[in-house]
C-alpha positions in Angstrom: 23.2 37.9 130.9 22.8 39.0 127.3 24.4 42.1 127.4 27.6 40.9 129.6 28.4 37.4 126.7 31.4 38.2 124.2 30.8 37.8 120.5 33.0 35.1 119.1 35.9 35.6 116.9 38.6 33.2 116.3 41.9 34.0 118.1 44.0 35.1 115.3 41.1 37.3 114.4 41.1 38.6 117.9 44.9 39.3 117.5 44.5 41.3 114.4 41.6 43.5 115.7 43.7 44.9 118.8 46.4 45.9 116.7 44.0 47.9 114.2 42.3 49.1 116.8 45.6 51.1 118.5 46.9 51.8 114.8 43.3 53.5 113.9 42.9 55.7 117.0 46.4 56.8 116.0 46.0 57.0 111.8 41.8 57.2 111.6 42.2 58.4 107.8 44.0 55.1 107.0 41.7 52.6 105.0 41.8 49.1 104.6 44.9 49.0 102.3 46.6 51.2 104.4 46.0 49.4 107.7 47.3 45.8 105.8 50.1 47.4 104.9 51.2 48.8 108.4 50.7 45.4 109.6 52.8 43.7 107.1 55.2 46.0 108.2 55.0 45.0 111.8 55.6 41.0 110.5 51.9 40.1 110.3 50.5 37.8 107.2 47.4 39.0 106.8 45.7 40.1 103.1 43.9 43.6 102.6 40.7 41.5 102.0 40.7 40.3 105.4 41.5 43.6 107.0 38.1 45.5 105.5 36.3 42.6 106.7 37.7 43.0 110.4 37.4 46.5 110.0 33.6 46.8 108.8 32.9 44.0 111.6 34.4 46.7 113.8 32.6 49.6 112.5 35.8 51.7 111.2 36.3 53.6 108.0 38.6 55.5 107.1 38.4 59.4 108.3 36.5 61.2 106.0 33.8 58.6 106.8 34.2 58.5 110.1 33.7 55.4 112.2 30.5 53.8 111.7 29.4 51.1 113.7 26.0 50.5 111.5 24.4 52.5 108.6 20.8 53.8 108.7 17.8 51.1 108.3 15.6 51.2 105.5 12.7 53.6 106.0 14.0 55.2 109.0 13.7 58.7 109.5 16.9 60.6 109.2 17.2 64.0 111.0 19.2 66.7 110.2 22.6 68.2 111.9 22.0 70.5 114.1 24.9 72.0 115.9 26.5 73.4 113.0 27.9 77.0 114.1 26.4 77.0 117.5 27.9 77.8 120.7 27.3 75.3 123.1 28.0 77.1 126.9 26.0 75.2 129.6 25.3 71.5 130.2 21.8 69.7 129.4 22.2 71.8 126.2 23.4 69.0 123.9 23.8 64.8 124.6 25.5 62.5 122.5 25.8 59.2 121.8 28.2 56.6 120.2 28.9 53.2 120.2 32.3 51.5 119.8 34.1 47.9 120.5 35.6 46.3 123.8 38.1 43.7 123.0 38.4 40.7 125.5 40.7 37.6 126.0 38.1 35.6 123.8 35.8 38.4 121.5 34.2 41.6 122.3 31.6 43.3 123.0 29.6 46.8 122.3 30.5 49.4 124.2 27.5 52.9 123.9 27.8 55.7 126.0 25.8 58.9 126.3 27.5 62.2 127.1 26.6 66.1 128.1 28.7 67.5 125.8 29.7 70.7 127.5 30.5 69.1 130.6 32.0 66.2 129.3 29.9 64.1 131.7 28.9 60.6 131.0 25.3 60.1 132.0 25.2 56.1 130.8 26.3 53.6 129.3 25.9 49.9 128.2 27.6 46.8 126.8 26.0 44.2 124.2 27.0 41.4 122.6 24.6 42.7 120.0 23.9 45.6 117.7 20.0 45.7 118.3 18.6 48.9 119.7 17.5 48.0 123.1 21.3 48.4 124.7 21.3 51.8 123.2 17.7 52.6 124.5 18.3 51.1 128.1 21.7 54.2 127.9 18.8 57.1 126.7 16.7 55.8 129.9 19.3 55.9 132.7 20.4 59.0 131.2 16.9 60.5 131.2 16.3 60.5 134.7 19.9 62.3 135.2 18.4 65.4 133.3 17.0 66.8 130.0 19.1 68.0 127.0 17.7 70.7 124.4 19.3 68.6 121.5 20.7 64.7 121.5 22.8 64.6 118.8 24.1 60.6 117.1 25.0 59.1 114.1 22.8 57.8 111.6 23.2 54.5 112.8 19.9 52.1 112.8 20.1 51.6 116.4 19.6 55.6 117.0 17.3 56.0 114.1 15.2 53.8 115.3 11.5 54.3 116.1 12.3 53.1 120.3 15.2 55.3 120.0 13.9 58.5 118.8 10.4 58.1 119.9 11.8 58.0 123.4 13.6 61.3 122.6 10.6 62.6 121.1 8.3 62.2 124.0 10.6 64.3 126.2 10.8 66.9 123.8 14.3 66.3 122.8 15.3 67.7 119.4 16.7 65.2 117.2 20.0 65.9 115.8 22.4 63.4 113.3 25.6 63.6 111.8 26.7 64.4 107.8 27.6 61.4 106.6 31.2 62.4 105.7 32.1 64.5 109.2 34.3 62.7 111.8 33.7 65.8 113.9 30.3 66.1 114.2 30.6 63.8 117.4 34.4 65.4 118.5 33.7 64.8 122.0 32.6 61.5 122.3 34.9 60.4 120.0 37.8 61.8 122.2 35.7 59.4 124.8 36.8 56.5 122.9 40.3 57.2 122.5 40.8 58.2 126.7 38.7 55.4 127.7 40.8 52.9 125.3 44.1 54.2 126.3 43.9 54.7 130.1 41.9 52.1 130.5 40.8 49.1 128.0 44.4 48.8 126.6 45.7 48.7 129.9 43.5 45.8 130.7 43.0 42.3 129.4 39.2 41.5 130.0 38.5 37.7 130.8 34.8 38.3 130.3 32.0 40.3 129.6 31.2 40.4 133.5 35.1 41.5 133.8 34.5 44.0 131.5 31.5 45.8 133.1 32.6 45.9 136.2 36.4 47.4 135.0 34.1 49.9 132.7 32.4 50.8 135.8 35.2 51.7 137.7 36.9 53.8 134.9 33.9 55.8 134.3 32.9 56.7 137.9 37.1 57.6 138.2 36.2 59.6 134.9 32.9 61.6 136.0 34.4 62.3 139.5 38.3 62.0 139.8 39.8 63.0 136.5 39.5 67.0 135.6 40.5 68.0 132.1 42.3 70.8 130.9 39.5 72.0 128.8 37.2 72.3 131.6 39.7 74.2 133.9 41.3 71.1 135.7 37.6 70.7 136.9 36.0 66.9 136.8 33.3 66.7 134.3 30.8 66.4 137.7 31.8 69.3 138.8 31.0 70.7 135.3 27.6 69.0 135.0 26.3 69.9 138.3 27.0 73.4 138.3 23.8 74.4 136.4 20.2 72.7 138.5 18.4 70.2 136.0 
């Protein structure tokens, strides 16, 4: 299906992008001349020019503009950040959403997932081969009938500006909350999503397909929701977490 198809890439490009993906979850304030550089180092002939290119196809930016996957479209409405100072302390109280890159044996795909952000919980999630909205507004869906938040808080990428995005929001009385454009921690949690799911589980891996993929991702995040527990939350899973207050 259309979601499950890799994007193509050549196989020395392929190459490249795992290794800048490990070396940017580990150095996220390292830019393009950086990240060249620390390959060079590791015996790789590859130019800084290349390197931004990879890197914009994969979203990342150095730290103090933290990882973008897309910028805003023109004329859509940005909303402001709303969770500055406040004390979030139950779940349904704030959602978030992200989207980041799954290598496989012959491309990648789009990886979005929607979190409670208390709980840690993830509601949904989706893979594309594509950056139009509709993945992203099939995740908002399937989390919807899981519950409610009081705030859904994103980036101010085009796919969660858009008018299906946020109109769906919107109708269920969801405020609308977006990052600073400069803040890599307006999104902290879902951000330390990425980096778990990539290390105990997408590294650890080598996709043949987008079919492989899904089901793999499926696996990992029903281990994640109901096996793992987390420090932060007690050594409690984030289900446990999620549940304890009734929708």
């Amino acid at each position: 299906g259309l979601y499950y198809q890799p994007a193509g890439i050549s196989e020395e490009d392929l190459t490249f992008i795992k290794l800048i993906d490990r070396q940017y979850l580990s150095t996220p304030f390292y830019g393009a001349r950086k990240i060249a550089a620390w390959l060079k180092s590791q015996g790789q002939r590859v130019n800084r020019k290349r390197v931004r290119r990879l890197m914009q196809l994969m979203g990342l930016r150095a730290i103090y503009r933290r990882p973008r996957i897309s910028k805003p479209a023109p004329g859509h409405k940005i909303y402001p950040y709303l969770l500055n100072g406040m004390n979030i302390t139950r779940p349904n109280q704030v959602w978030a959403a992200d989207i980041t890159y799954i290598p496989m044996a012959q491309g990648f795909l789009y990886l979005v997932a929607i979190i409670d952000w208390y709980s840690r919980y993830v509601l949904s999630w989706r893979l594309s081969n594509t950056l139009d909205a509709g993945f992203c507004v099939e995740a908002l869906k399937e989390a919807l009938k899981k519950g409610r938040p009081e705030i859904f808080n994103t980036d101010q990428g085009a796919q969660f500006t858009s008018e299906a995005f946020t109109g769906l929001l919107e109708q269920h009385g969801v405020r609308i909350s977006m990052d600073g454009k400069g803040s890599y921690n307006d999104n902290l949690f879902i951000e330390r999503l990425w980096r778990t799911v990539k290390y105990e589980e997408v590294y650890l891996k080598a996709y043949q397909d987008g079919r492989d993929a899904r089901i793999s991702l499926g696996n990992y995040f029903r281990f994640y929701n109901t096996e793992r527990p987390h420090q932060a939350l007690g050594y409690r899973t984030p289900a446990e977490v999620f549940t304890l207050i009734p929708v």
